[in-house]
N, C-alpha and C positions, 0 to 999 in steps of 0.2 A: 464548524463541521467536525464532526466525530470521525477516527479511525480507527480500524482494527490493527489487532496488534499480539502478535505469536510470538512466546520465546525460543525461536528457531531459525536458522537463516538454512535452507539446502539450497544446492542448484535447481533442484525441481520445480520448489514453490517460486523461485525467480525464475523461471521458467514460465511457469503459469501465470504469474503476475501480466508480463510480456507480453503470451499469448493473447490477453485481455486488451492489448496496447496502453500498458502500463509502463511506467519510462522509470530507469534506475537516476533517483537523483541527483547520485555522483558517477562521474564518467570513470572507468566502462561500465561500474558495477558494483553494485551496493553487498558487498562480501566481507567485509573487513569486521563486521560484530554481529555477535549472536543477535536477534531477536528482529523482526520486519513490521516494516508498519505502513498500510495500505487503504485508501488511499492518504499521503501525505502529503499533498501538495494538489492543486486542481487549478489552471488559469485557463480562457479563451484562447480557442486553438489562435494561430495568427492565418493569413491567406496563403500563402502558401505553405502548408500544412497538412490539408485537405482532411484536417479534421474540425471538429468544433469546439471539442475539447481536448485541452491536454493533461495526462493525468497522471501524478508520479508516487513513487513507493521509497523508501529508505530504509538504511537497516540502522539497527541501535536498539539498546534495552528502554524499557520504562517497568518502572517501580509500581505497583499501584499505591505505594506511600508518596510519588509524588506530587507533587502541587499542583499539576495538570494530567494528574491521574482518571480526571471524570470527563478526557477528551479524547479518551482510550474504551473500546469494548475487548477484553480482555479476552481470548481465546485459547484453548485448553489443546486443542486439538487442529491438525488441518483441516479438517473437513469443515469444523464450525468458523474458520478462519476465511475460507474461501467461500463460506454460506456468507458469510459476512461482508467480504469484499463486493463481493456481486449485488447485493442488496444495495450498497453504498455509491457503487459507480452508476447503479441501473439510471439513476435519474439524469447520467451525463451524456452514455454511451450507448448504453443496450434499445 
């Protein structure tokens, strides 16, 4: 599975991430480095849950010189970040 990936970490877009029930995949909060990458993680919700899926975001740079650079769609912008996201989860959640 492919994710998007911004060089930028605000409170907003973890904010938004969230809103989505997007889960930071270090506790409390994925703040610690520039750059977000969404979604990063996806397993079956469990039963008590009360979801079906669960779907997590992390923060951290990617290169597009790295070696798993073609498992990244690279985003310039938020808005094309968040186009991006919603595309990506639509088949879990939306």
């Amino acid at each position: 599975m492919k994710s998007a990936y911004i060089n930028k970490n605000t409170s907003e877009l973890r904010n938004w991430l969230r809103s989505l029930w997007l889960f930071p995949i270090d506790y409390p909060e994925c703040d610690r480095y520039n750059g977000l990458v969404a979604p990063y993680h996806i397993r079956k919700g469990m039963p008590n849950e009360d979801e079906d899926w669960v779907i997590f975001y992390k923060d951290g740079v990617v290169y597009d010189t790295d070696d798993d650079a073609s498992d990244y769609y690279f985003c310039d912008t938020e808005e094309e970040f968040k186009k991006k996201v919603l595309e990506l989860i639509s088949n879990y959640q939306l």
